[in-house]
Gaussian input, Z-matrix of N, CA and C with variables (Angstrom, degrees):
# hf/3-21g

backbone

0 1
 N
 C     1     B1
 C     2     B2     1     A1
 N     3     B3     2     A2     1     D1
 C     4     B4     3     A3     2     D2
 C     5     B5     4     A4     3     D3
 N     6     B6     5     A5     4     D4
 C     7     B7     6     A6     5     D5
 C     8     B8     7     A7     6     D6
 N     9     B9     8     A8     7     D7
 C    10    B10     9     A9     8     D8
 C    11    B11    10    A10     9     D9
 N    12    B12    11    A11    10    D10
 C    13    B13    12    A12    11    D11
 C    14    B14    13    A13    12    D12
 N    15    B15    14    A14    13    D13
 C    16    B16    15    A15    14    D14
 C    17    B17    16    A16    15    D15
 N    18    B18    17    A17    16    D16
 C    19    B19    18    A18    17    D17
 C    20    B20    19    A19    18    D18
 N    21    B21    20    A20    19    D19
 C    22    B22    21    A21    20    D20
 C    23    B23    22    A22    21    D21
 N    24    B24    23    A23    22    D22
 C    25    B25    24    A24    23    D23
 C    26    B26    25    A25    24    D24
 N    27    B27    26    A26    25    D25
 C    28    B28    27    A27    26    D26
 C    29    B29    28    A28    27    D27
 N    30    B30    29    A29    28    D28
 C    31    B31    30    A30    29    D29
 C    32    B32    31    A31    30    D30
 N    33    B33    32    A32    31    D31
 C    34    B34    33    A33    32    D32
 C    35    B35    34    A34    33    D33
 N    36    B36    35    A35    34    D34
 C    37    B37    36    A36    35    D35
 C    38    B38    37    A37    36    D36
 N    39    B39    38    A38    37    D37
 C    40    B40    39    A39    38    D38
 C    41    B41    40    A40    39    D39
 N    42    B42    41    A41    40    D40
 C    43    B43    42    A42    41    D41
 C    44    B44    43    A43    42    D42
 N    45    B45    44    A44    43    D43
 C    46    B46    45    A45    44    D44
 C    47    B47    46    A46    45    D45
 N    48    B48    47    A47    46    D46
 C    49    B49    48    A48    47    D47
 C    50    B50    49    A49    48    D48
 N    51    B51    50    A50    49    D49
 C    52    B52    51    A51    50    D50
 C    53    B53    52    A52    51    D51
 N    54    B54    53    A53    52    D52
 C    55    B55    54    A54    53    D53
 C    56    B56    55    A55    54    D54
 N    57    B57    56    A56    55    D55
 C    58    B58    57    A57    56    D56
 C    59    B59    58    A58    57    D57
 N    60    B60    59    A59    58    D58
 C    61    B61    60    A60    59    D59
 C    62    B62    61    A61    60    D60
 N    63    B63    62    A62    61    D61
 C    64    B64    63    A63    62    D62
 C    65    B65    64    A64    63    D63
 N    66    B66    65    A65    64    D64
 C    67    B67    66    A66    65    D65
 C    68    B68    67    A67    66    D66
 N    69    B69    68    A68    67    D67
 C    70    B70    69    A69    68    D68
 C    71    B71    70    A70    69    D69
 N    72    B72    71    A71    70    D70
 C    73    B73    72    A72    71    D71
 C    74    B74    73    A73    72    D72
 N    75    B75    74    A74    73    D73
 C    76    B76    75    A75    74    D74
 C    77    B77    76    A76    75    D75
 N    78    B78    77    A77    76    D76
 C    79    B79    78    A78    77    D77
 C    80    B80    79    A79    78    D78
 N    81    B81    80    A80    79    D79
 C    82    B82    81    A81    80    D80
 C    83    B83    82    A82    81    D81
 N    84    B84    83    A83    82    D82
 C    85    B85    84    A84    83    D83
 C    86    B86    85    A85    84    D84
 N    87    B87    86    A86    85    D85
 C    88    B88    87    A87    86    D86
 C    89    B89    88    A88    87    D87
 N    90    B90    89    A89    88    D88
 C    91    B91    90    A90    89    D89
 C    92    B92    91    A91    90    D90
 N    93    B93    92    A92    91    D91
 C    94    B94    93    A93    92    D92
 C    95    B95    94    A94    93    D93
 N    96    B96    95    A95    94    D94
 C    97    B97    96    A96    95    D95
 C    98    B98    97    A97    96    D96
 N    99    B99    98    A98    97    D97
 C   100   B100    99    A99    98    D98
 C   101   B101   100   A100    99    D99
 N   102   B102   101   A101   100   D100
 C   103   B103   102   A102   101   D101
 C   104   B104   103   A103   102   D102
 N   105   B105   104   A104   103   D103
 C   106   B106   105   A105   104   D104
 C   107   B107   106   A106   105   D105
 N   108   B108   107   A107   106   D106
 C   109   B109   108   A108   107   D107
 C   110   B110   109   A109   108   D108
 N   111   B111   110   A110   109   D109
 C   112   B112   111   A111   110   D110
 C   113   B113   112   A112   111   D111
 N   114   B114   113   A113   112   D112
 C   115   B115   114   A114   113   D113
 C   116   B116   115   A115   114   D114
 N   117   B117   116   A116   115   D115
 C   118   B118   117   A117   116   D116
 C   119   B119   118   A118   117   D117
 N   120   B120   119   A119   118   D118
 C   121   B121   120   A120   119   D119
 C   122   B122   121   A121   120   D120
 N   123   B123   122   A122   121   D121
 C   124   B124   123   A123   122   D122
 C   125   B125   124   A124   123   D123
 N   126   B126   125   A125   124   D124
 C   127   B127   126   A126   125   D125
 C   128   B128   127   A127   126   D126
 N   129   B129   128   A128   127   D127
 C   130   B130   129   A129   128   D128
 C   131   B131   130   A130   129   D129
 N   132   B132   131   A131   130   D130
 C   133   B133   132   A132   131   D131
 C   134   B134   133   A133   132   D132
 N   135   B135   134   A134   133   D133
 C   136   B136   135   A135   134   D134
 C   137   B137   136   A136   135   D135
 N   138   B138   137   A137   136   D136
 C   139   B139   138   A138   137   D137
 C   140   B140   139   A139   138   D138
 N   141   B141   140   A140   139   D139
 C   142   B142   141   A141   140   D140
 C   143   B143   142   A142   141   D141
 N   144   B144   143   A143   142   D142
 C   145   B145   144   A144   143   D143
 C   146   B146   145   A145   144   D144
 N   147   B147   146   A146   145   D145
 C   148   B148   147   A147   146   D146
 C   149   B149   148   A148   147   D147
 N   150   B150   149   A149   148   D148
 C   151   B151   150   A150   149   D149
 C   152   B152   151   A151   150   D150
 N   153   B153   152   A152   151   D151
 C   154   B154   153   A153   152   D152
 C   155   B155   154   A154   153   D153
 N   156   B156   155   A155   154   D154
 C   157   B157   156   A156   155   D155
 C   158   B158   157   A157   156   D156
 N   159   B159   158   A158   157   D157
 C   160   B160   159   A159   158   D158
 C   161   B161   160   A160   159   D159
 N   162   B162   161   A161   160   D160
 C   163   B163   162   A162   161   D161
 C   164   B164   163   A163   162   D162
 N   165   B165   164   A164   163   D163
 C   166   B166   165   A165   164   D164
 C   167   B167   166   A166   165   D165
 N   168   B168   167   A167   166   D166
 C   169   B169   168   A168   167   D167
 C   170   B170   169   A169   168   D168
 N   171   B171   170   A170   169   D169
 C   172   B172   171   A171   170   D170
 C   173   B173   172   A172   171   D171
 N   174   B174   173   A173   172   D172
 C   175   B175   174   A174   173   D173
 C   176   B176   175   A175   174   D174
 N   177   B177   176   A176   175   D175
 C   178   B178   177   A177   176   D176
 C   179   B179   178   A178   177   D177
 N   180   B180   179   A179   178   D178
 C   181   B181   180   A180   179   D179
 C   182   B182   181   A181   180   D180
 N   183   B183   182   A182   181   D181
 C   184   B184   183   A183   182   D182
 C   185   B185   184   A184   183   D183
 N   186   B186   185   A185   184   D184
 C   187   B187   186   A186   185   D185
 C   188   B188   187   A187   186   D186
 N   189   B189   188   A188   187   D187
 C   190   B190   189   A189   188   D188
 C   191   B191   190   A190   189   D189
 N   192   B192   191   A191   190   D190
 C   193   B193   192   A192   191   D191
 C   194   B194   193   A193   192   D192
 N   195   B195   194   A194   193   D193
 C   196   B196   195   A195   194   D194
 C   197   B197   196   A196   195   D195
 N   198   B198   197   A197   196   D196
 C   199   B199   198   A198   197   D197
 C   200   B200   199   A199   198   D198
 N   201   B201   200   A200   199   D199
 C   202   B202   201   A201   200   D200
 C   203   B203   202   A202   201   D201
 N   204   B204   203   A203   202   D202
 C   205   B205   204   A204   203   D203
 C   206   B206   205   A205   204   D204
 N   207   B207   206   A206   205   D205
 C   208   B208   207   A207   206   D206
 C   209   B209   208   A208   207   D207
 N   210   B210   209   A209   208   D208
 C   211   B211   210   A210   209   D209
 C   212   B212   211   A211   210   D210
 N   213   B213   212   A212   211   D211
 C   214   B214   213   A213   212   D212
 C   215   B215   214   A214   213   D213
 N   216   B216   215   A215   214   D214
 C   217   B217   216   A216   215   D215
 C   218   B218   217   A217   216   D216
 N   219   B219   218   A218   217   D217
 C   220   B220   219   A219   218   D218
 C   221   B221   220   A220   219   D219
 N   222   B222   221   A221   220   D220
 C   223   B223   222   A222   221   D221
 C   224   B224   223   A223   222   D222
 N   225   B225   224   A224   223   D223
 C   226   B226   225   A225   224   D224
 C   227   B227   226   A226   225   D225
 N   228   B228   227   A227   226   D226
 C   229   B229   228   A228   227   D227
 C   230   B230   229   A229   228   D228
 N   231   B231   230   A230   229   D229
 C   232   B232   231   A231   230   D230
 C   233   B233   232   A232   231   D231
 N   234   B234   233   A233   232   D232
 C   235   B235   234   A234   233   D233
 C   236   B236   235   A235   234   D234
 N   237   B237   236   A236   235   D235
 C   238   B238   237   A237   236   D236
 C   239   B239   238   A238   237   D237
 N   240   B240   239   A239   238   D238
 C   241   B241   240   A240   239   D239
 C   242   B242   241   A241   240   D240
 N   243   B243   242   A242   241   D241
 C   244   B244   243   A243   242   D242
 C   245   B245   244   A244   243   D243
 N   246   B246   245   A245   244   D244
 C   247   B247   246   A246   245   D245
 C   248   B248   247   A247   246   D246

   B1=1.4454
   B2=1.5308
   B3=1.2846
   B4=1.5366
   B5=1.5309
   B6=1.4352
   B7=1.3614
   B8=1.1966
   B9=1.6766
   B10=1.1038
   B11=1.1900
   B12=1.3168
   B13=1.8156
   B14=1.4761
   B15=1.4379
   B16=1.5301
   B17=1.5559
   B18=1.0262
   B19=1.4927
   B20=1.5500
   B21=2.0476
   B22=1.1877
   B23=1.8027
   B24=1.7064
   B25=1.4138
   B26=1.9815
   B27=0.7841
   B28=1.6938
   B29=1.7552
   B30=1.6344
   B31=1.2191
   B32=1.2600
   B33=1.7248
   B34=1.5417
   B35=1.1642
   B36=1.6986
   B37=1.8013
   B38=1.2941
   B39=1.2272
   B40=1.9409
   B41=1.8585
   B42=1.4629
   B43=1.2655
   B44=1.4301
   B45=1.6791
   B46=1.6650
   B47=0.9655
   B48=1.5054
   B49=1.7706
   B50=1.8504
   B51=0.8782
   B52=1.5072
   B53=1.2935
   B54=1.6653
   B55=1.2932
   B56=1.3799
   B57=1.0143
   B58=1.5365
   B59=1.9867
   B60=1.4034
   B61=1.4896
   B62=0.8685
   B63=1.6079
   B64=1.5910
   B65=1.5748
   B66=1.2963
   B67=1.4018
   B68=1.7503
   B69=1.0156
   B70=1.1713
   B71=1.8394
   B72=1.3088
   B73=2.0449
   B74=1.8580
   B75=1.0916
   B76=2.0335
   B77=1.6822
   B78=1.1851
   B79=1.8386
   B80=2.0212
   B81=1.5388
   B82=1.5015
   B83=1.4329
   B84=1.4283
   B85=1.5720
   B86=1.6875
   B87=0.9569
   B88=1.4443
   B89=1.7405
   B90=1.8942
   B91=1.5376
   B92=1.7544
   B93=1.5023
   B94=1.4813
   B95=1.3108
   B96=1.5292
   B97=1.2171
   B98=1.3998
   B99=1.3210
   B100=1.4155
   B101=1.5434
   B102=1.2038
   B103=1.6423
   B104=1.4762
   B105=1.1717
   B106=1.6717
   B107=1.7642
   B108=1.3678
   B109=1.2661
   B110=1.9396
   B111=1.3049
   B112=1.1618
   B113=2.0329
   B114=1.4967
   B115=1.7718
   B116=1.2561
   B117=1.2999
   B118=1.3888
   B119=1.5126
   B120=1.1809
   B121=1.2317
   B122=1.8857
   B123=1.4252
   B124=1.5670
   B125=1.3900
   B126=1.7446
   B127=1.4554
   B128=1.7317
   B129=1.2555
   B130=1.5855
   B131=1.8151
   B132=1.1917
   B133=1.3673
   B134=1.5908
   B135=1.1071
   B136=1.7098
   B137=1.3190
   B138=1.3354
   B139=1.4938
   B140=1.0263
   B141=1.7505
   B142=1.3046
   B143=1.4958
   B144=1.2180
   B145=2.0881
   B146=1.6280
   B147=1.4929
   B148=1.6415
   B149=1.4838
   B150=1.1996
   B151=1.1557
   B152=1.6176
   B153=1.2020
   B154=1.6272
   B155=1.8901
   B156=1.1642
   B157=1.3431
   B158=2.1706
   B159=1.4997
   B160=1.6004
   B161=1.5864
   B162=1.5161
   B163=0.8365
   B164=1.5812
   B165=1.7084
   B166=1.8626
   B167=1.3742
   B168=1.3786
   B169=1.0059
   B170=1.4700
   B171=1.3363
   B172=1.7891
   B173=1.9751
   B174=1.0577
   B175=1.7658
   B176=1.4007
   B177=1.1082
   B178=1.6891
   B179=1.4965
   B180=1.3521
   B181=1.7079
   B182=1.7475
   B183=1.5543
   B184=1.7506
   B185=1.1850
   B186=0.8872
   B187=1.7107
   B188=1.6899
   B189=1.3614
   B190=1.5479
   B191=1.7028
   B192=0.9598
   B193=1.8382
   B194=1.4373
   B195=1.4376
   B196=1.7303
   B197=1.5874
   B198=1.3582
   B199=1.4463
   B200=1.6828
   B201=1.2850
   B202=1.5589
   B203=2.1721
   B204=1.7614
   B205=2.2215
   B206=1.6417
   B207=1.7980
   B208=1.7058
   B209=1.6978
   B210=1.5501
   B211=1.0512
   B212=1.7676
   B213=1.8687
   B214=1.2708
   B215=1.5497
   B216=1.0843
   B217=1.4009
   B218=1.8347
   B219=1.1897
   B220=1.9849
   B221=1.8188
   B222=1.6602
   B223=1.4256
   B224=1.3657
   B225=1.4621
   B226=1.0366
   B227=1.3077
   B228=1.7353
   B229=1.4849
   B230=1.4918
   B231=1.4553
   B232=1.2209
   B233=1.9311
   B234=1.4491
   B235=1.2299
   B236=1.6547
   B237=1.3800
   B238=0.6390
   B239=1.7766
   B240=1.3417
   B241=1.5717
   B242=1.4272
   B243=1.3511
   B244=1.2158
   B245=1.7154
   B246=1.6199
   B247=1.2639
   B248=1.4309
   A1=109.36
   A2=118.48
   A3=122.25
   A4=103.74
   A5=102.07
   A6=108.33
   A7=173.49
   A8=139.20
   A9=117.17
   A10=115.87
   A11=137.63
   A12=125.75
   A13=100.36
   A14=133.02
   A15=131.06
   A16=108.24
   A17=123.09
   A18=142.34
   A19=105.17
   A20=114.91
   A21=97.89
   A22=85.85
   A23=100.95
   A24=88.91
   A25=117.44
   A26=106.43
   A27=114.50
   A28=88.36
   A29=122.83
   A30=123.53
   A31=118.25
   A32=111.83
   A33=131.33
   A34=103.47
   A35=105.25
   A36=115.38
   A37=97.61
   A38=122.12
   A39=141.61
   A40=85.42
   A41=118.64
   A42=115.72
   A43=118.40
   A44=98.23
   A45=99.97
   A46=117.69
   A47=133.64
   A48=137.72
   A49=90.32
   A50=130.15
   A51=115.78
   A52=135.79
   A53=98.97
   A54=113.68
   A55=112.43
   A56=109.78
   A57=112.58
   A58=112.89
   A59=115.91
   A60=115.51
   A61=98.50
   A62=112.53
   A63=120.78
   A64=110.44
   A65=114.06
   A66=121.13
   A67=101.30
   A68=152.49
   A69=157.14
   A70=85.84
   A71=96.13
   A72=99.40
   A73=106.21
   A74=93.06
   A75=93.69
   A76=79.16
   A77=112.23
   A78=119.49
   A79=79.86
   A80=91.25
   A81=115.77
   A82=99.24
   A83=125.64
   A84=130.58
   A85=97.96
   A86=118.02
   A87=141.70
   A88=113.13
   A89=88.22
   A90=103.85
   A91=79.25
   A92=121.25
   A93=110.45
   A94=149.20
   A95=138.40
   A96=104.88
   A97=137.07
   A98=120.49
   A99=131.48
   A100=81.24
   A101=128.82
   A102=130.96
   A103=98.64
   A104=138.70
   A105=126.76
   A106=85.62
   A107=129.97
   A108=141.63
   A109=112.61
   A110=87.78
   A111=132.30
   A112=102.06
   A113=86.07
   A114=109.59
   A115=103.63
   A116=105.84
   A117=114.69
   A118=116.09
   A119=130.25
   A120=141.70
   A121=111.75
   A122=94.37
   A123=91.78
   A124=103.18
   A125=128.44
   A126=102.59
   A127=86.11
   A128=131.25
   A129=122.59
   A130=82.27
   A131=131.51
   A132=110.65
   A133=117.35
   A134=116.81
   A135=104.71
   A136=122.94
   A137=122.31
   A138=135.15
   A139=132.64
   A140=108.75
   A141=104.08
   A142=130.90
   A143=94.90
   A144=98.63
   A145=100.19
   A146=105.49
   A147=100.77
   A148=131.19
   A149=113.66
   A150=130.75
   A151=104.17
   A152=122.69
   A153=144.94
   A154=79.13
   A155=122.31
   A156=133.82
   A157=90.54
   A158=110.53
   A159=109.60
   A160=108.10
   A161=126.71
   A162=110.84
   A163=164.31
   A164=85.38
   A165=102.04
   A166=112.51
   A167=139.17
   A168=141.11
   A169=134.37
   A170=97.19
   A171=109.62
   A172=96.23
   A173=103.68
   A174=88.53
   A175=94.32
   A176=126.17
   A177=116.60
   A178=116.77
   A179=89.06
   A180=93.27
   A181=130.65
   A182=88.69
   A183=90.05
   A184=141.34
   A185=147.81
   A186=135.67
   A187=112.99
   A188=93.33
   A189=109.03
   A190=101.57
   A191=107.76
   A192=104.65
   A193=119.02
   A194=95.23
   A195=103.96
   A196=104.23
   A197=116.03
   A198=133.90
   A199=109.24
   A200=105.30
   A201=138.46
   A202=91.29
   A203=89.90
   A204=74.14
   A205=110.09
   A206=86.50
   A207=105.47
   A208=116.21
   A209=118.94
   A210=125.55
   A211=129.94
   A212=91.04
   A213=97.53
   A214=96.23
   A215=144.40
   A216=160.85
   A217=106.61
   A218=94.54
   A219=99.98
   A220=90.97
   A221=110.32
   A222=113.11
   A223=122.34
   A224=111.09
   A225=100.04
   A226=134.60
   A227=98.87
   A228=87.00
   A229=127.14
   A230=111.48
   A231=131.94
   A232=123.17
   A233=101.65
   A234=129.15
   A235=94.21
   A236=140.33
   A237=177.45
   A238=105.22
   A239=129.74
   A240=114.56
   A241=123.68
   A242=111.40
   A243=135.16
   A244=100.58
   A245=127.35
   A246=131.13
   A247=101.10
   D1=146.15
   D2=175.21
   D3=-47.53
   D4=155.15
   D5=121.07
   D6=-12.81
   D7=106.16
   D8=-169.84
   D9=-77.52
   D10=133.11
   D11=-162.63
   D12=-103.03
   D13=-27.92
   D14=173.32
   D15=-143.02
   D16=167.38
   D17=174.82
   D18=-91.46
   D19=143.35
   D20=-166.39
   D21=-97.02
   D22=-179.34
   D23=176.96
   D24=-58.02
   D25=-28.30
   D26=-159.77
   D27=-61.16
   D28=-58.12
   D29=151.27
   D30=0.88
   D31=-113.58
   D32=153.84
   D33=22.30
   D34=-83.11
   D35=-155.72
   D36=-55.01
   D37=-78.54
   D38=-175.25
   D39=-17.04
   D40=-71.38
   D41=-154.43
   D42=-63.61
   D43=-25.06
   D44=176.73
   D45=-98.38
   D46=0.62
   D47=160.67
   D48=-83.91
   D49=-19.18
   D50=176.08
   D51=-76.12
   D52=-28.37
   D53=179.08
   D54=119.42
   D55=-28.47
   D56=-167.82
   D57=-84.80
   D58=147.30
   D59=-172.24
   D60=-104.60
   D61=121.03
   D62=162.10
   D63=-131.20
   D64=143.41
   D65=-158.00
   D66=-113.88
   D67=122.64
   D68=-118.31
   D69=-121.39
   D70=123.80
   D71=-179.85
   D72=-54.13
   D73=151.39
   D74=175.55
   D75=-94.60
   D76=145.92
   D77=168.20
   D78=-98.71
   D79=156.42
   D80=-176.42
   D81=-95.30
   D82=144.66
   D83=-168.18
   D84=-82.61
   D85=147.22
   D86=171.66
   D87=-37.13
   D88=-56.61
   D89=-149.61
   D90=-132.12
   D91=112.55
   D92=154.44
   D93=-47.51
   D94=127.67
   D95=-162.20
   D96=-87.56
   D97=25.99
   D98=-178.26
   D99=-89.52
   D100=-50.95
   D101=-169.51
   D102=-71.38
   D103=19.38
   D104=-172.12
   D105=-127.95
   D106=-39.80
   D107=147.67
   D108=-10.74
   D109=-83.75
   D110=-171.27
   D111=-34.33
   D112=-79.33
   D113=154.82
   D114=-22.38
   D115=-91.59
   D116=-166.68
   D117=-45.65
   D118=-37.43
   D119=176.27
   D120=-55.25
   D121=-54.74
   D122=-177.82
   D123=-89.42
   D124=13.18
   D125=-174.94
   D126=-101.99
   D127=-7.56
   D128=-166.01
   D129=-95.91
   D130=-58.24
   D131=178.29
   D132=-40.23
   D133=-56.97
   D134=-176.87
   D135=-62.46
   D136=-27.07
   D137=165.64
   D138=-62.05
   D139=-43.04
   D140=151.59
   D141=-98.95
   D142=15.07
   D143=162.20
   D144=-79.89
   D145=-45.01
   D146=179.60
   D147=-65.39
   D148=-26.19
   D149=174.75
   D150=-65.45
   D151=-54.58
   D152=-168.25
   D153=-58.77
   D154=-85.90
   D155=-129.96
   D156=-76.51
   D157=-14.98
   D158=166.35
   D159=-80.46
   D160=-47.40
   D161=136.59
   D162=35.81
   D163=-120.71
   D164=156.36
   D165=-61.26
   D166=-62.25
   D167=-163.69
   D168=-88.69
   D169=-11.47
   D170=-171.79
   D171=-120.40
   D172=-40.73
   D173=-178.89
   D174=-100.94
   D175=-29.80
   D176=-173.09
   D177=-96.86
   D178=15.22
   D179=169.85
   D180=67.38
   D181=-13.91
   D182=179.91
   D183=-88.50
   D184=-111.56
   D185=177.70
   D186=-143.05
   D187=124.89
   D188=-170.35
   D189=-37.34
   D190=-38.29
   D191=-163.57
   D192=-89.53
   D193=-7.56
   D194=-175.76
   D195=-104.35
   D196=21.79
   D197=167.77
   D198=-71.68
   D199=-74.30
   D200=-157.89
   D201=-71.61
   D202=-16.73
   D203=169.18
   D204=-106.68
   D205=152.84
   D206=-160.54
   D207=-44.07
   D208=-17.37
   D209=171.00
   D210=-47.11
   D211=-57.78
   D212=-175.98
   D213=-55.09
   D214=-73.76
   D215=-169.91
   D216=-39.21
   D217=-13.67
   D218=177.81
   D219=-88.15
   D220=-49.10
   D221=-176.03
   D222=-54.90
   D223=-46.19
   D224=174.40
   D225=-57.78
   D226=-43.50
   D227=-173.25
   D228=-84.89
   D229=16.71
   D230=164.16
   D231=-83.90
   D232=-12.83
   D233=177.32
   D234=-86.21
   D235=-70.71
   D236=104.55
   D237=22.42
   D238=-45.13
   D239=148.79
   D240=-110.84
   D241=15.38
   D242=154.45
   D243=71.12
   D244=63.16
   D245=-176.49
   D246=-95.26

């Protein structure tokens, strides 16, 4: 049978009114967090590319492919400091 991997609290107490030192295991994270970073990083880029390109093309009427050229991206940010 496995392992016990941590102590529950009810544990803990019993062991530390007894006298005895027991240090409760750290469990290891799933997903590291430089890699949860990482995630997060490329999931706000695609979300807001998708958002941008529903956007341009679905409320602003224009064409899916004329998103992704350097133009739209001049417009916007001319929308955007209002020249």
């Amino acid at each position: 049978m496995a392992e016990k991997l941590a102590l529950t609290r009810e544990e803990f107490k019993k062991l530390k009114e007894a006298g005895e030192t027991a240090k409760p295991v750290q469990q290891k994270q799933a997903i590291p967090i430089y890699l949860r970073f990482v995630i997060l990083f490329v999931l706000i880029i695609v979300f807001a590319s998708a958002g941008a390109l529903v956007g341009y093309s679905g409320i602003g009427h224009g064409k899916p492919s004329e998103f992704l050229k350097g133009s739209a991206f001049s417009h916007i940010y001319d929308l955007v400091e209002k020249k």
